[in-house]
C-alpha positions as CSV (number, residue, x, y, z in Angstrom):
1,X,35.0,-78.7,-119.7
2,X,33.3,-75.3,-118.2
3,X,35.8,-73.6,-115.8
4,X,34.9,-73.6,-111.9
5,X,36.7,-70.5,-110.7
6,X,36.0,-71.9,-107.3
7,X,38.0,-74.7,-107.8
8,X,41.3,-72.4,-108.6
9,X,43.8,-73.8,-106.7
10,X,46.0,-70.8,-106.2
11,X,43.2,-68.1,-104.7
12,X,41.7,-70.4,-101.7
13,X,37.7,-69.9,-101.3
14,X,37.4,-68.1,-98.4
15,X,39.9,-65.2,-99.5
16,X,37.9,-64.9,-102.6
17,X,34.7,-64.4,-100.4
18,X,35.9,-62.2,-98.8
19,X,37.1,-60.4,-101.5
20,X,33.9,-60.5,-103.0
21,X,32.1,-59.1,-99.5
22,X,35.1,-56.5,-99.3
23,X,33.7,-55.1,-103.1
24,X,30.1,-55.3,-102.1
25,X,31.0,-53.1,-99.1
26,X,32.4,-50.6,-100.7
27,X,30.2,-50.0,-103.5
28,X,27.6,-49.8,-100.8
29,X,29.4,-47.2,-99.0
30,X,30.0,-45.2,-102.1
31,X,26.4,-45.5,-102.6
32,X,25.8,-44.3,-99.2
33,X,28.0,-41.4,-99.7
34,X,27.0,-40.1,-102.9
35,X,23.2,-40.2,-101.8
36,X,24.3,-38.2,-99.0
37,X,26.2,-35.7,-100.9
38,X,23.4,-35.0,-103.6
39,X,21.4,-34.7,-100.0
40,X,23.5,-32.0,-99.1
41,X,23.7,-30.0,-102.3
42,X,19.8,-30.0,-102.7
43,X,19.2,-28.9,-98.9
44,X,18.4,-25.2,-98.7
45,X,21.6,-22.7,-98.3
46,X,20.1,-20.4,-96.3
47,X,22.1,-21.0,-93.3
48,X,25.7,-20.5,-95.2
49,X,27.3,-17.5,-94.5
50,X,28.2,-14.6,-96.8
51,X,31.9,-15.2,-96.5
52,X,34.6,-17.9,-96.4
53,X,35.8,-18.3,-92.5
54,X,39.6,-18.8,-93.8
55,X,38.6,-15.0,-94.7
56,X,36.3,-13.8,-92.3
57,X,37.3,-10.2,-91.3
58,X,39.5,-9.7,-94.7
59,X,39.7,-6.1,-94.9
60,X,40.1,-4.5,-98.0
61,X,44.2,-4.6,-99.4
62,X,46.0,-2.0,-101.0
63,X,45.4,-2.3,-104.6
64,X,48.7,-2.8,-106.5
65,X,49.3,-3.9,-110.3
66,X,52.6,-3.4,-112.6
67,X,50.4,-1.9,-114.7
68,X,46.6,-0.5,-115.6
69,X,44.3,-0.8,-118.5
70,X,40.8,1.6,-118.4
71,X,43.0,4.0,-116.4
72,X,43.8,3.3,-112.3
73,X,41.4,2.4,-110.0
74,X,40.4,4.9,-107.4
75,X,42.2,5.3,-105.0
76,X,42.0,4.3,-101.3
77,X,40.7,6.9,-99.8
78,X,38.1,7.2,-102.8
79,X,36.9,4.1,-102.2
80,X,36.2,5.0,-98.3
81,X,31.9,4.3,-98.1
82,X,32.0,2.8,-101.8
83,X,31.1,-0.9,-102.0
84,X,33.9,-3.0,-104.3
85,X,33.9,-5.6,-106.6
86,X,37.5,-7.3,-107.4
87,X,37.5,-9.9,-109.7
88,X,40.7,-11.4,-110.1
89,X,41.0,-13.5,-113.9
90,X,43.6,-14.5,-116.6
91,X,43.3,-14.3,-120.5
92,X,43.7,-18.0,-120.4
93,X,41.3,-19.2,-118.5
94,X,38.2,-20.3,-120.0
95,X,35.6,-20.1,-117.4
96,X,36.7,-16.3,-116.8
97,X,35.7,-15.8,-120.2
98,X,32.3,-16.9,-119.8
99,X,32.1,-15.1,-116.5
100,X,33.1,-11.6,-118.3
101,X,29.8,-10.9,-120.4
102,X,27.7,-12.0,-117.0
103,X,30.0,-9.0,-114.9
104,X,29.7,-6.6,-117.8
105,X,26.0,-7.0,-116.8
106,X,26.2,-6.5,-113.6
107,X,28.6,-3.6,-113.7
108,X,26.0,-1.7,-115.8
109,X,23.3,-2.6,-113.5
110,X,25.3,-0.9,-110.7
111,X,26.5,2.4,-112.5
112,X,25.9,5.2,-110.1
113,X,24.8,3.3,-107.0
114,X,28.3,3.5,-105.2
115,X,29.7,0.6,-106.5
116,X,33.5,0.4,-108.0
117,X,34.4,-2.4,-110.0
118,X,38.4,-3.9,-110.1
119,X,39.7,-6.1,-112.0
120,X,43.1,-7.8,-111.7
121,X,45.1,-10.3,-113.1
122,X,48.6,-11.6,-112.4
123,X,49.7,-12.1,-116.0
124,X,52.6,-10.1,-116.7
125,X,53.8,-7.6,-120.0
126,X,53.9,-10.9,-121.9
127,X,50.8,-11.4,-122.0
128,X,49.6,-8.3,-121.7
129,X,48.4,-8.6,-125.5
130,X,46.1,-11.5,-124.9
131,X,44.4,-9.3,-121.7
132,X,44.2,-5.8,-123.6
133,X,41.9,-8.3,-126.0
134,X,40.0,-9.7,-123.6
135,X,39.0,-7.1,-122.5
136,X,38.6,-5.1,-126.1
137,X,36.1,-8.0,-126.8
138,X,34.0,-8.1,-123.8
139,X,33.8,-4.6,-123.7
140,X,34.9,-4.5,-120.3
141,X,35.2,-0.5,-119.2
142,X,36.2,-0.4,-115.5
143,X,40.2,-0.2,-114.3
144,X,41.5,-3.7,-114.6
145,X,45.4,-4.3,-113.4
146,X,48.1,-7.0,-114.6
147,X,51.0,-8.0,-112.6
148,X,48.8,-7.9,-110.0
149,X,50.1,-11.0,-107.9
150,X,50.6,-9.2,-104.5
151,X,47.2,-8.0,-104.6
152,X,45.6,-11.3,-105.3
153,X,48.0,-13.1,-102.6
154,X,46.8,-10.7,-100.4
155,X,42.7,-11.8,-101.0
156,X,43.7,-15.9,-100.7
157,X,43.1,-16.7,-104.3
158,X,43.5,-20.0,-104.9
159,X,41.7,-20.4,-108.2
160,X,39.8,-18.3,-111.2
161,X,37.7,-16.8,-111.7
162,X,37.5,-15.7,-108.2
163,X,34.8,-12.8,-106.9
164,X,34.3,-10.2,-103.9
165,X,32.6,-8.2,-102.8
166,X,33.8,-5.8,-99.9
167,X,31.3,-3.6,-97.7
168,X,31.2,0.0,-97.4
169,X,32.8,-0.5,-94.0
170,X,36.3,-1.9,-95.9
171,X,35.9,-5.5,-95.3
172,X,34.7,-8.5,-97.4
173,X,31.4,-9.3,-97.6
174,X,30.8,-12.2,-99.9
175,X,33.2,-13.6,-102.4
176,X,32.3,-16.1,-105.6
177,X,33.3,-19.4,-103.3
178,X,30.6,-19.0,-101.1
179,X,27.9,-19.0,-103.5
180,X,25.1,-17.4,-103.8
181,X,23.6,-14.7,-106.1
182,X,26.0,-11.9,-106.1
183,X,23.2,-9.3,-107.1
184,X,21.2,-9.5,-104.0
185,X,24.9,-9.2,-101.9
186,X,25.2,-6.3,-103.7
187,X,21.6,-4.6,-103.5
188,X,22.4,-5.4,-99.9
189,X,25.6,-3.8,-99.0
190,X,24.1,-0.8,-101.3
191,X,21.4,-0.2,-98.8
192,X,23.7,-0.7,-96.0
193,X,25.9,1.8,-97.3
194,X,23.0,4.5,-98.4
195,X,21.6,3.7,-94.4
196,X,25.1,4.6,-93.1
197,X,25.5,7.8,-95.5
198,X,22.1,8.7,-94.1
199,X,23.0,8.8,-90.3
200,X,25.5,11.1,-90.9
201,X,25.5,14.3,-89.2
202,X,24.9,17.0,-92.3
């Protein structure tokens, strides 16, 4: 004999349909939502600013790391007018490793336009092996520092690979979770910075 699971006498019909309306419901509204959100992500950016508003303002911190490889970054006073990238990573993080061949790129496209590139990592001596690597393999040639943990607590990192980008005038400019291309942010705070150096007095 076929089985009626309407006729089951310990779930009483009209709790099962309304189960049933409860599931169409929400499958709907999951619908609804995911349409909305691939919406959202196709919409132009345009309107999104250069800079996270949790961070809005962030001036440049004092640089600090237990220790340096490529030598120490320049320091503070150096870096008055100069536009800076920090990019904060870890030896065991995968997508950082895929990120490194794109910023060795991008540091040679920037070599003698004004622009200092930091890197900094709050792995400590013990792995200090595994980051002298990653960086011997990538061919990575600008100051990077380990141990740097009060440096990277200062920017708000809460994940890595993590990017900014900090205007001539000391304060953050654009940084990786905003998105965006981080070349034209550059080629923009460049010209800023050349415009400023130009109104000075001579």
């Amino acid at each position: 004999m076929s089985h009626d699971p309407a006729m089951d006498s310990d779930v009483p019909n009209q709790f099962r349909r309304v189960s049933y309306s409860k599931q169409i419901f929400f499958l709907l509204l999951s619908l609804a939502i995911g349409v909305a959100a691939l919406a959202w992500m196709a919409s132009p950016r345009s309107a999104v600013p250069f800079f996270s508003s949790s961070q809005s303002g962030l001036r440049l911190p004092a640089i600090e790391a237990a220790g340096w490889i490529n030598g120490p970054p320049p320091d503070r006073d150096a870096l008055v007018g100069k536009v800076v990238v920090i990019e904060v990573w870890a030896s065991w993080c995968g997508p950082c490793r895929k990120n490194m061949p794109l910023l060795v790129k991008l540091h040679e496209s920037f070599a003698g336009r004004d622009v200092v590139f930091i890197g900094l990592t709050g792995e400590g001596k013990g792995e200090l092996a595994e980051v002298q690597k990653m960086i011997e393999t990538f061919g990575v040639t600008w100051p990077n520092g380990w141990g740097a943990m009060r440096t990277t607590q200062s920017l708000e990192v809460d994940s890595i690979p993590a990017l900014y980008v900090f205007g001539a005038n000391g304060r953050l400019a654009w940084s990786s979770p905003d998105g965006g291309d981080v070349r034209e942010v550059l080629e923009r705070e460049v010209r800023k910075a050349g415009a400023k150096s130009n109104d000075k007095p001579s």
